[in-house]
C-alpha positions in Angstrom: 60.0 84.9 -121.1 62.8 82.6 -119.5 60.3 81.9 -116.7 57.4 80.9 -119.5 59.8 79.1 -121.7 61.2 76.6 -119.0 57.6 75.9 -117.5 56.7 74.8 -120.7 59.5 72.8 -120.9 58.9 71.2 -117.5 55.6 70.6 -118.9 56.4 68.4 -121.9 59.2 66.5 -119.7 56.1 65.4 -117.5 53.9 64.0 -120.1 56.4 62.3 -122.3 57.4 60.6 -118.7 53.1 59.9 -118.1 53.3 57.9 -121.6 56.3 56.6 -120.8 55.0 55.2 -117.6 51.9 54.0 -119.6 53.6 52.8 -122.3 55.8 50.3 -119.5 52.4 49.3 -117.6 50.9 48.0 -120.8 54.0 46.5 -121.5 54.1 44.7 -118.5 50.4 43.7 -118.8 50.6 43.2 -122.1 50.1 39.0 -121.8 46.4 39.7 -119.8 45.4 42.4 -122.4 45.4 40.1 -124.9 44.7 36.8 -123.3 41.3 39.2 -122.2 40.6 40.4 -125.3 40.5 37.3 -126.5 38.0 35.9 -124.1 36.0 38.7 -124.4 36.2 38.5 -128.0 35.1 35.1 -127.6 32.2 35.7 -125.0 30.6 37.8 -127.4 30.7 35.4 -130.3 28.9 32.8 -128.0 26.5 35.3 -126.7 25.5 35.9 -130.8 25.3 31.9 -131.1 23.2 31.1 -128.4 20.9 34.1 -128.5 17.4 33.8 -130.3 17.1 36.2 -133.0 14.6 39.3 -132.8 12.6 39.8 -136.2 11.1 43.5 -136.3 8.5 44.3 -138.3 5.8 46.7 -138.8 2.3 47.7 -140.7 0.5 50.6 -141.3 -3.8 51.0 -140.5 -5.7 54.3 -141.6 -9.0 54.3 -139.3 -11.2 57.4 -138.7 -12.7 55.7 -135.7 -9.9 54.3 -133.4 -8.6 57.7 -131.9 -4.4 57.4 -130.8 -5.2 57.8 -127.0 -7.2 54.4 -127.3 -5.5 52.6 -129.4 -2.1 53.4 -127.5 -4.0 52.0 -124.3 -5.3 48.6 -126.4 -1.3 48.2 -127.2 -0.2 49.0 -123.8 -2.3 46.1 -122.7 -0.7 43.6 -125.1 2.7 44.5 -123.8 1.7 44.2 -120.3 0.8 41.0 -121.0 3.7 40.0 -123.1 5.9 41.3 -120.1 3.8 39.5 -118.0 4.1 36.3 -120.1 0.4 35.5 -120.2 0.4 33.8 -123.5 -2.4 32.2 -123.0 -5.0 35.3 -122.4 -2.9 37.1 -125.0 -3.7 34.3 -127.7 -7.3 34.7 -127.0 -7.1 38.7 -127.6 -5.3 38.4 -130.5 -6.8 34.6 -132.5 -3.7 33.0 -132.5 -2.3 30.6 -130.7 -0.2 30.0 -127.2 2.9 29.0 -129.0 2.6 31.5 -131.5 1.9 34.3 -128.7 5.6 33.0 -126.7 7.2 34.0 -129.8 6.2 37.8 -129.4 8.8 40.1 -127.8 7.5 43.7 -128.1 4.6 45.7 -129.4 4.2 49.3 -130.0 2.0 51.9 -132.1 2.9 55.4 -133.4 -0.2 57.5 -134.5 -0.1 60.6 -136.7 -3.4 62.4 -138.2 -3.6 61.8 -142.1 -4.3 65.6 -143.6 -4.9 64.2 -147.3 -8.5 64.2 -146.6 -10.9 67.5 -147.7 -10.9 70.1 -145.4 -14.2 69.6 -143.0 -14.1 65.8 -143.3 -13.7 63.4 -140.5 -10.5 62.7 -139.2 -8.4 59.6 -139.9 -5.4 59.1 -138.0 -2.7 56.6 -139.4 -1.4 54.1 -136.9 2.2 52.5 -137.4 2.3 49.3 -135.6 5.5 47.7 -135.1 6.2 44.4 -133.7 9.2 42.3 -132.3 8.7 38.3 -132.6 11.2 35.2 -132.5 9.2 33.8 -135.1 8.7 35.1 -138.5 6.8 33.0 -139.5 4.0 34.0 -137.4 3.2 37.4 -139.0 0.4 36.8 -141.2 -1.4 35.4 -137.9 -0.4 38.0 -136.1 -1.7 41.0 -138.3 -5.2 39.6 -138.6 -5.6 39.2 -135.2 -4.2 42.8 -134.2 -6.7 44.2 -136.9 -9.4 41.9 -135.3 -8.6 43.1 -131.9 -8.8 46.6 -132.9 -11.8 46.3 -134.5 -13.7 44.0 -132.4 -13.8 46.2 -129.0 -16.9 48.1 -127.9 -16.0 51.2 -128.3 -14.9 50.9 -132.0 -18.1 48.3 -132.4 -20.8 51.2 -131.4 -19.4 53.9 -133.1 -19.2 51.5 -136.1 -23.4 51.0 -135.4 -24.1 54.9 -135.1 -22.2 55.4 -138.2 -24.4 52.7 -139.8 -27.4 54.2 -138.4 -27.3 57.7 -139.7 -26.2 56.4 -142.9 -30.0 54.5 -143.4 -31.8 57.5 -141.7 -30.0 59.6 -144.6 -30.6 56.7 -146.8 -34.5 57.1 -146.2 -34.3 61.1 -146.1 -32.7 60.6 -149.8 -35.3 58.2 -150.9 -38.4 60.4 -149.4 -37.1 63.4 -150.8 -37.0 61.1 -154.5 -40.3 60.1 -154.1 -41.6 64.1 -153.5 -39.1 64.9 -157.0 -40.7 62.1 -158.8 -44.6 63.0 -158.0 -43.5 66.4 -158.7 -42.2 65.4 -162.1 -45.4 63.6 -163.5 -47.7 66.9 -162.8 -44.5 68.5 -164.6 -45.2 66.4 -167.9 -49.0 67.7 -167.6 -47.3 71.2 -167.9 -48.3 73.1 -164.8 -49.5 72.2 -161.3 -52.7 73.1 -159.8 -52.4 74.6 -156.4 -55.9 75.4 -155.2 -57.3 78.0 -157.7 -53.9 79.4 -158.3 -51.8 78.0 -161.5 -47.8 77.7 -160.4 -45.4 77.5 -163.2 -42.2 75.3 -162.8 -38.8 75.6 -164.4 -38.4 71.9 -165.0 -35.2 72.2 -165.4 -34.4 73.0 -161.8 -36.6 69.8 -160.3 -34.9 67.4 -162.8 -31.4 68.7 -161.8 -32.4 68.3 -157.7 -33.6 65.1 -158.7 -30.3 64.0 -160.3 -28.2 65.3 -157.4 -30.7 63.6 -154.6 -29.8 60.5 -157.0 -26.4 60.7 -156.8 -26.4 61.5 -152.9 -28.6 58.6 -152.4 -25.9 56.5 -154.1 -23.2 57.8 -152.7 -24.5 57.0 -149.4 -25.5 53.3 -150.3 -21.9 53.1 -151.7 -20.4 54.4 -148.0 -22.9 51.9 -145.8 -21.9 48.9 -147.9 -18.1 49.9 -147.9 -18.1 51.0 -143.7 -15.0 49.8 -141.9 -13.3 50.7 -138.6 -10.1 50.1 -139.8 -8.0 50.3 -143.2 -4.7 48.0 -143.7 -2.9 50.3 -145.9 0.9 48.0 -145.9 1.3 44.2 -144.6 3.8 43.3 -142.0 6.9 42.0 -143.8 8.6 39.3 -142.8 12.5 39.8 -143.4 15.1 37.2 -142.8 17.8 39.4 -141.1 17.1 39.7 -137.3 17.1 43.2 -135.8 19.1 41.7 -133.3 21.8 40.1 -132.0 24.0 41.2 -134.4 27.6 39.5 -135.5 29.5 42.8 -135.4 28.4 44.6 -132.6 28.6 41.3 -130.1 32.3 41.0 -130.9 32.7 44.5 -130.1 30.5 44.9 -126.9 32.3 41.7 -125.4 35.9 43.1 -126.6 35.3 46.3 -125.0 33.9 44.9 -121.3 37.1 42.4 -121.3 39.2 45.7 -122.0 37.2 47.7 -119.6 37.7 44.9 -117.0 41.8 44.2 -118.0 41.9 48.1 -117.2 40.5 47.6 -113.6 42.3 44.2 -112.9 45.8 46.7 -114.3 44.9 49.7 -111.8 44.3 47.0 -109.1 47.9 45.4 -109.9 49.7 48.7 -110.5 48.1 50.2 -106.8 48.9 47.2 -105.3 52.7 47.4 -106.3 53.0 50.4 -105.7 51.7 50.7 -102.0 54.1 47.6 -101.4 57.1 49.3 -103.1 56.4 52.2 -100.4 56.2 50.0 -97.5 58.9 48.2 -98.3 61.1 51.5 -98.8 
C-alpha cells in the first residue's frame, strides 16, 4: 500500500511540474500569442469583407415523367459546366443570360417518390432543386429556365407526345362508344329493339347509366389532355437577403484558430530550439 501510495504521489508531482512548464512557455510567449491572435482575428475579418456572398436557395417540381436517374444527369451537366465556367453554353441551356449564368455557384437536385397518389396510379417523383448564386436577384430567371430545360429535352418531349396520343385514341374510343349508347337510346324510346325476328327487351336503366359514365370518362379525359404537363412547380425559389455564406462569426473564429494553430508550431519550434542549444552548450 506504501508502494501504491507514493507512486501515486510521484505521479501528481509530474503533472503539476508538466503545467507548470506549460504555464512558463505561454508565459514566455505570451507577447506572440496575442500579437497572432490578433492578426488572425484580423485575417478573418478581411476574408468576410472581401468575399462575395453565396445566396442559397431552393424549389420544389412534382413531375410523373422526368424519372430521378435523368434528371440527376440533366443537373450534373449544369454543374460541369458551371465548374467549367462555360457561361456562355450554360446561358443558352438555361434562357438567361451570360452575366446572369457567372453569378451561379452550385446546382443540385434531391428526388424522392410522392406516395399521396392512388394506389395503381402513375408515379410522380418530387424533385428538390437547390441552387447557390452571387446574385439574388437572378432567381426568377433562373427557375423558368431550369423548368424550361427540364421540360424541353427529348426524352421528356416524346413521352409528353405518347401521353398526348393515347389520351385522343381514348378520347375517340369514348366518343364511339357514345355514339353506339346514343343509337341505342332512340330504339329504347320506341320500347324494344328488333333483332331479326327475335324481340330483345332492355333495362333502360342500365344503357342510360353506361352512357353517363362513358360521359364522364370522356370528360375526364378532355379535362387530362388539355391540362398535360411534364413538370409541376409546386414552391418558387426564394430569394433571402442573408448569404449562406461567409459568415461574420465563423470567419473570426476560423482565422483565430489557424493563427493559434500556427503560434503553437512557431512555440514548439522556439522551445526545441532552446532547448537543443541549452544541451549543447552544457
Amino acid at each position: 500500500m506504501g508502494r501504491n501510495t507514493q507512486v501515486h504521489s510521484s505521479d501528481e508531482i509530474d503533472l503539476g511540474e508538466l503545467l507548470l512548464k506549460l504555464t512558463q512557455i505561454i508565459s514566455r510567449n505570451r507577447v506572440m500569442i496575442i500579437l497572432l491572435s490578433i492578426v488572425g482575428t484580423g485575417a478573418g475579418a478581411f476574408y468576410y469583407s472581401i468575399k462575395a456572398p453565396v445566396y442559397e436557395s431552393s424549389m420544389m417540381l412534382r413531375s410523373d415523367i422526368l424519372t430521378e436517374a435523368y434528371s440527376e444527369t440533366l443537373t450534373d451537366n449544369l454543374k460541369k459546366l458551371i465548374d467549367e465556367r462555360s457561361y456562355e453554353l450554360l446561358a443558352t441551356k438555361l434562357s438567361i443570360t451570360p452575366e446572369q449564368a457567372a453569378q451561379l455557384v452550385d446546382i443540385k437536385v434531391e428526388s424522392i417518390e410522392d406516395s399521396s397518389g392512388p394506389e395503381g396510379a402513375v408515379k410522380n417523383f418530387i424533385f428538390l432543386i437547390s441552387v447557390e448564386t452571387k446574385d439574388n436577384s437572378i432567381l426568377s430567371d433562373l427557375q423558368i429556365g431550369i423548368i424550361s430545360f427540364l421540360e424541353n429535352n427529348e426524352f421528356v418531349k416524346r413521352r409528353i407526345d405518347l401521353r398526348r396520343e393515347r389520351y385522343k385514341a381514348l378520347i375517340s374510343e369514348m366518343k364511339s362508344e357514345a355514339n353506339e349508347l346514343d343509337s341505342l337510346k332512340k330504339q329504347i324510346n320506341k320500347g324494344l329493339i328488333n333483332s331479326g325476328s327475335n324481340l330483345v327487351l332492355l333495362d333502360p336503366s342500365k344503357i342510360y347509366e353506361q352512357a353517363l359514365k362513358t360521359y364522364k370518362e370522356e370528360l375526364s379525359l378532355q379535362s387530362s389532355l388539355a391540362l398535360i404537363e411534364s413538370i409541376q412547380l409546386i414552391e418558387d425559389f426564394t430569394a433571402f437577403n442573408r448569404p449562406m455564406r461567409p459568415r461574420l462569426v465563423p470567419s473570426l473564429i476560423s482565422g483565430l484558430g489557424i493563427a493559434l494553430l500556427l503560434a503553437i508550431g512557431l512555440i514548439l519550434f522556439i522551445e526545441t530550439r532552446n532547448y537543443l542549444k541549452s544541451i549543447g552548450n552544457s
